[in-house]
C-alpha positions in Angstrom: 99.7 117.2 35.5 98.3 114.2 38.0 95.8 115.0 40.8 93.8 112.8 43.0 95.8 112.4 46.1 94.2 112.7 49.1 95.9 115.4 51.2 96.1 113.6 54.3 98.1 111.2 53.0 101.6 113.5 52.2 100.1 116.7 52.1 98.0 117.4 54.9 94.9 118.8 54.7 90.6 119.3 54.9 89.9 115.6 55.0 89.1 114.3 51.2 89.5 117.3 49.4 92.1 116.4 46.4 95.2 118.1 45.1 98.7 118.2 43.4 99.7 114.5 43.3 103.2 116.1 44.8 105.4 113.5 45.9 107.1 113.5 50.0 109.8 114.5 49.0 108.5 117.8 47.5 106.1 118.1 50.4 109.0 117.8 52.6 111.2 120.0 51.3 109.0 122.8 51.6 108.0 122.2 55.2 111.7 121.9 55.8 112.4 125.2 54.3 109.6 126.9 56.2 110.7 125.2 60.0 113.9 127.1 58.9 112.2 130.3 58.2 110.4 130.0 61.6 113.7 129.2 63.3 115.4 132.2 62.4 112.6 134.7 62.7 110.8 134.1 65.5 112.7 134.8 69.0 110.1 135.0 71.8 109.5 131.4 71.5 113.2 130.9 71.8 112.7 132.7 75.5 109.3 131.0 77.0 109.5 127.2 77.3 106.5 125.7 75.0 104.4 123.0 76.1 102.7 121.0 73.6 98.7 120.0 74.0 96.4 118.0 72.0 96.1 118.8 68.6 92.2 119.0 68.5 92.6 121.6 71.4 90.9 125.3 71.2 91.1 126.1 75.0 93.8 125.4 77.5 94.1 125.2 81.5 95.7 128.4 82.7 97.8 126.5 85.6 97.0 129.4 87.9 97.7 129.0 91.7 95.7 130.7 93.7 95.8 131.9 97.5 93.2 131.3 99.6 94.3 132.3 103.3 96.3 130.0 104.5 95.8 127.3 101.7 97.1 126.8 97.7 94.5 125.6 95.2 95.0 125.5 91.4 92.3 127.6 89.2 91.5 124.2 87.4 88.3 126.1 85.8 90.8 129.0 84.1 91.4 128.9 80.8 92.7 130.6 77.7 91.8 130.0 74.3 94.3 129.0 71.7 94.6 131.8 69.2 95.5 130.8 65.6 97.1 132.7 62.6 96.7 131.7 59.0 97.9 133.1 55.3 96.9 131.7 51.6 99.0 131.7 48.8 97.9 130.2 45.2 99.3 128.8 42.7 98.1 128.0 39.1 98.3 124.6 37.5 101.7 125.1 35.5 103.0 126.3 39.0 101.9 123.2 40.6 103.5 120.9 37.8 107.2 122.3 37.7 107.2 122.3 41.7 109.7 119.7 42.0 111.8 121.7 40.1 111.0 125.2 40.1 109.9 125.5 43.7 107.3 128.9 43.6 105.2 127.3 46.0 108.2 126.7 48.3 109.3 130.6 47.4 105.3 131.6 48.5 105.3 129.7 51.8 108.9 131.0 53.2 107.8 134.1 52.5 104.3 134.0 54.4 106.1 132.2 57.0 108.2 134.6 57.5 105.4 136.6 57.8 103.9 135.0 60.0 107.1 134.1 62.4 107.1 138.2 62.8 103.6 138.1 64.0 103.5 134.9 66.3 106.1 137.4 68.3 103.7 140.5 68.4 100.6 138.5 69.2 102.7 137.0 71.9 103.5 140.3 73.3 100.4 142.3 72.5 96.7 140.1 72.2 95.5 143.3 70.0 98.6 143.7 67.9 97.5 145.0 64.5 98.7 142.2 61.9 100.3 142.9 58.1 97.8 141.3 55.3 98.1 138.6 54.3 98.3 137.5 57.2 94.8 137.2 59.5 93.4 135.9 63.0 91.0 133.6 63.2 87.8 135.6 64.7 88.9 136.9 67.5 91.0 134.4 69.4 93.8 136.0 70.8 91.8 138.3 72.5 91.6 135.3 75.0 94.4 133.6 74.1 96.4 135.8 76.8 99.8 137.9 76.1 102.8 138.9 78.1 101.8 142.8 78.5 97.9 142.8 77.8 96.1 145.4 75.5 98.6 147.5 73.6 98.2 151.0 75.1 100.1 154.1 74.5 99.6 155.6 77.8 100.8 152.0 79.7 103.5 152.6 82.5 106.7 150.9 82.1 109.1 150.2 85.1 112.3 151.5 83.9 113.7 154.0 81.3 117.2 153.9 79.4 118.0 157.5 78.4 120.1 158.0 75.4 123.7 158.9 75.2 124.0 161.5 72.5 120.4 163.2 71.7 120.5 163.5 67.5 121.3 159.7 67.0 120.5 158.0 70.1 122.8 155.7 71.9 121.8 153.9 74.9 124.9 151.6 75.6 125.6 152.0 79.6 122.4 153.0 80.3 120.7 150.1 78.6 122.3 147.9 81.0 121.7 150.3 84.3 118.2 149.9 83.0 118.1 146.2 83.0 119.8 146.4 86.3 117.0 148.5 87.4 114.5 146.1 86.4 115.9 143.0 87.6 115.7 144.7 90.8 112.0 145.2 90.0 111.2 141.8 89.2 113.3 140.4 92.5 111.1 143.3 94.9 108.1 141.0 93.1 109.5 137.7 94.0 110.8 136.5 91.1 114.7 135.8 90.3 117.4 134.9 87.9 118.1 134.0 85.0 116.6 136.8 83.3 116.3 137.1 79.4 116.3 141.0 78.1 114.2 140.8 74.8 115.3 143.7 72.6 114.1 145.6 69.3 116.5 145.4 66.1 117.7 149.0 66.9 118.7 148.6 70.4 120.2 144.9 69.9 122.5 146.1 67.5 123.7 149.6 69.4 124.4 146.9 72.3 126.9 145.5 70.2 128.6 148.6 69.4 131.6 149.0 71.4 131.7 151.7 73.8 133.5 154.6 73.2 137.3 154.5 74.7 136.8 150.4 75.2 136.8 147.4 73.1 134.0 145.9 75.0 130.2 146.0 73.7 127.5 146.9 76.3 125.7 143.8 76.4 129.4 142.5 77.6 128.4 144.6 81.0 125.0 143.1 81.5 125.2 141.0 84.6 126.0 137.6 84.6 122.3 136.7 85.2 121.1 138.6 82.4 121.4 137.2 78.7 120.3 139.2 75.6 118.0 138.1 73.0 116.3 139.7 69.9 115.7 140.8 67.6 112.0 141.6 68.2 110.3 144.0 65.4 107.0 144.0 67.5 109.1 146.0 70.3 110.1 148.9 67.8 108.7 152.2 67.1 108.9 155.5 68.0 105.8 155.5 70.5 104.7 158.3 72.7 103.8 157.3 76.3 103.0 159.3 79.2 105.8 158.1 81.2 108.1 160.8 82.6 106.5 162.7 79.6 108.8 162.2 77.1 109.0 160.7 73.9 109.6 156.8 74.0 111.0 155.2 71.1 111.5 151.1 71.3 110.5 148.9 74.6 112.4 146.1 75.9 110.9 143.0 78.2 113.0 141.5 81.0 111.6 138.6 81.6 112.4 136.2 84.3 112.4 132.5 83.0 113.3 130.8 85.3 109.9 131.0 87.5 108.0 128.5 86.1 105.4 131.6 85.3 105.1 131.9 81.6 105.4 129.2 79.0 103.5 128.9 75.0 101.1 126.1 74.1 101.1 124.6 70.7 99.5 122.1 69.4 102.1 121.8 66.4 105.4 123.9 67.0 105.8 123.6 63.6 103.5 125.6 61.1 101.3 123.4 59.3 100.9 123.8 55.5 97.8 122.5 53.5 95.9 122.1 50.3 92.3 123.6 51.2 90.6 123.9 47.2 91.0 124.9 43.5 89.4 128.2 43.2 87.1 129.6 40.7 89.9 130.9 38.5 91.6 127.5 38.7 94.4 128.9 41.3 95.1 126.0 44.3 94.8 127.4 47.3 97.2 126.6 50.0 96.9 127.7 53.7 99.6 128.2 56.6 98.3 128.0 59.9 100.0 128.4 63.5 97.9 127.8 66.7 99.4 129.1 70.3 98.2 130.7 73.8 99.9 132.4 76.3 100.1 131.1 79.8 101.1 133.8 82.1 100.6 132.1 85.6 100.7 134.7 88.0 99.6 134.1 91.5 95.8 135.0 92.6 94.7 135.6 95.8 91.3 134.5 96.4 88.9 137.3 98.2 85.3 137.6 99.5 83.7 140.1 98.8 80.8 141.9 101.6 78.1 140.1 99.0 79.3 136.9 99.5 81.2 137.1 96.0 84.5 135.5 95.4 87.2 137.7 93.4 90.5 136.9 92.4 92.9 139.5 92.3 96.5 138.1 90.0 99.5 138.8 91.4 103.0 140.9 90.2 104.0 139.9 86.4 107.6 138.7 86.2 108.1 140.8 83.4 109.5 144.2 83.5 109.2 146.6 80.3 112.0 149.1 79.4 111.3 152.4 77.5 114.6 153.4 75.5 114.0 156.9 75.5 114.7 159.3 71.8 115.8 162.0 74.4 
């Protein structure tokens, strides 16, 4: 087996460290199969428009607009860090040989992409989501990377509630889309209009496309014409007790308007990037996935003074609304 290439040159990598002498076409075809892994796994980036930055980038501008009596200023100073998520896999050299023909590394990096894709979505959602080894956070960066609905917290309010349809195998069906109804008139109360995107778990997604009983039609056929369904989202499954209405809350839904111009993703590389980093002290090459992205959720501030002489800013409604599909 040949080594010696530099993995900038084809593979990517920690500037002069050597590896597999893989040709591009090998390289290739495993970034290829991983962009389609990410393509079909992740969905929340499929809902917030993603703005790309500089690659060298750990911090972003927030974009916040703030209110200041009767002028508008933009928080230049406000930033977010970039959070980044990253996952080994190794092979050994008779593994990196037969490559080209074999493909067990392409097999290791679809499936901690995949991996991966599932967690770029709960990260999105929640900046504390607990993550599935192997897969890690760097430090502690998306605690400031910023997230649609904060801190994951059991006892969080939500703003509207779908009660089931039959209590020992809950059906939501209508009143899924009576609770999206709901909270699109939450979100226009706020200042914020259509088109809306309703982000659903696996469970709800596919009850709302089981016909209704006595029609041919499926629920999301009901939703309004200014509501499109999306998912499915594993991060907004679960059977999780809340404190709203006191009863039992199984999987959460997000409404989010999209059309505001309020949230969007930063990425240095929308695709994930794969690298050589070393040869262990078994002999195994070590490979690493990475995938860098923030959060920009630009609600309005309004700028106060405070009787010290202090200046606060206070941010504005979200223009997402959360829906708790009740177990009964």
């Amino acid at each position: 087996m040949q080594y010696g290439m530099n993995m900038m040159n084809g593979g990517g990598g920690t500037g002069g460290t050597s590896g597999p002498m893989w040709d591009p076409t090998t390289w290739e075809d495993i970034r290829s199969a991983m962009r389609a892994v990410v393509e079909q796994t992740t969905q929340m980036r499929k809902v917030l428009p993603i703005v790309p930055i500089n690659p060298d980038a750990t911090t972003t501008l927030i974009d916040q607009t703030i209110i200041d009596g009767s002028s508008v200023s933009v928080a230049s100073a406000e930033v977010r860090s970039i959070g980044e998520l990253f996952a080994e896999f190794k092979l050994n050299s008779e593994q990196v040989g037969r490559e080209s023909t074999h493909h067990e590394g392409r097999s290791a990096a679809v499936q901690l992409t995949r991996m991966m894709a599932e967690a770029e979505d709960q990260k999105i959602i929640w900046a504390n989501a607990p993550l599935a080894a192997p897969v890690k956070e760097r430090g502690d960066t998306f605690r400031y990377a910023g997230s649609l609905l904060g801190s994951y917290e059991l006892d969080k309010p939500t703003d509207a509630t779908a009660q089931p349809i039959e209590d020992d195998e809950p059906e939501w069906g209508r009143n899924m889309n009576r609770a999206a109804t709901s909270a699109s008139a939450i979100l226009n109360g706020r200042g914020f209009y259509s088109p809306f995107k309703l982000v659903l778990s696996p469970g709800v997604l596919a009850d709302a496309n089981v016909p209704l009983d006595g029609t041919f039609r499926q629920p999301l056929a009901w939703l309004p014409a200014d509501i499109s369904a999306t998912g499915p989202v594993r991060a907004l499954s679960g059977k999780i007790q809340r404190e709203t209405c006191g009863d039992s809350v199984g999987d959460l839904g997000l409404l989010i308007a999209t059309g505001a111009y309020a949230i969007d993703l930063v990425m240095p590389f929308e695709d994930y990037q794969l690298t050589f980093q070393r040869i262990d002290a078994d002999g195994q090459h070590v490979f690493r996935i990475t995938h860098r992205f923030g959060v920009r959720l630009k609600r309005n501030g309004v700028s106060t003074q405070t009787d010290d002489g202090r200046t606060t800013l206070t941010a504005g409604d979200s223009p997402i609304a959360t829906i708790a599909f009740l177990l009964d």
